[in-house]
C-alpha positions as CSV (number, residue, x, y, z in Angstrom):
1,X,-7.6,-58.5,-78.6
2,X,-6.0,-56.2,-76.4
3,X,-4.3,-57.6,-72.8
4,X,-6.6,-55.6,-70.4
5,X,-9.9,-56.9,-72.4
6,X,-8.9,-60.3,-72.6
7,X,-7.4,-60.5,-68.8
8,X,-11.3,-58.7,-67.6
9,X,-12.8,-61.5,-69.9
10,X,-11.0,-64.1,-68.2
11,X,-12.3,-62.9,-64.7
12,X,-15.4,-62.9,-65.9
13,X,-15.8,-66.4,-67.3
14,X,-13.8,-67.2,-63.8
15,X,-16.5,-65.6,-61.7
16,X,-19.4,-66.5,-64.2
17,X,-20.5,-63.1,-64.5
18,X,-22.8,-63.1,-67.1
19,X,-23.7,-59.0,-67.4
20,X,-20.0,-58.5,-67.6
21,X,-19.0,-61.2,-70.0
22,X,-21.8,-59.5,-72.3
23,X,-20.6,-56.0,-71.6
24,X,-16.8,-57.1,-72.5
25,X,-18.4,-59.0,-75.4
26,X,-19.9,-55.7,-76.9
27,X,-16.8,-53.9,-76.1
28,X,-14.7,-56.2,-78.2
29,X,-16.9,-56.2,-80.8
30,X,-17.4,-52.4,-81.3
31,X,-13.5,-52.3,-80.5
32,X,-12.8,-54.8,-83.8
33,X,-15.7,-52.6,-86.0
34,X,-13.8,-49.4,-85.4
35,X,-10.4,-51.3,-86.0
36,X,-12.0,-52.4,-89.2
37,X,-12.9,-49.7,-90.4
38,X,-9.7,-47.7,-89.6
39,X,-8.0,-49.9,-91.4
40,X,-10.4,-49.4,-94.5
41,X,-9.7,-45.9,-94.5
42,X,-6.0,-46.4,-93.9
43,X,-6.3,-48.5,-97.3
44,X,-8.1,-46.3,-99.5
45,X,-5.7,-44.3,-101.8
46,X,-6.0,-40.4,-100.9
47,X,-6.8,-38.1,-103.6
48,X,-5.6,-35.1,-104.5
49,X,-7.5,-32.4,-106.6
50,X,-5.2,-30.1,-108.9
């Protein structure tokens, strides 16, 4: 998780901010699908047409 989402999560379990804990929440979720799915792509082997 990166240092400036987890340090905003912090403050928000700190302040019991509910909308913003489930904002952050979201954020790190889509945040891990698109790292996913980078990584996927970074995996498959490229292929080349002669």
């Amino acid at each position: 998780m990166p240092q400036w989402l987890c340090n905003q999560m912090m403050r928000a379990f700190q302040k019991k901010d509910l909308r913003q804990i489930k904002l952050l929440n979201e954020c790190w979720y889509f945040y891990r699908s698109k790292q996913t799915t980078k990584n996927e792509d970074d995996s498959r082997p490229e292929i080349t047409l002669h």
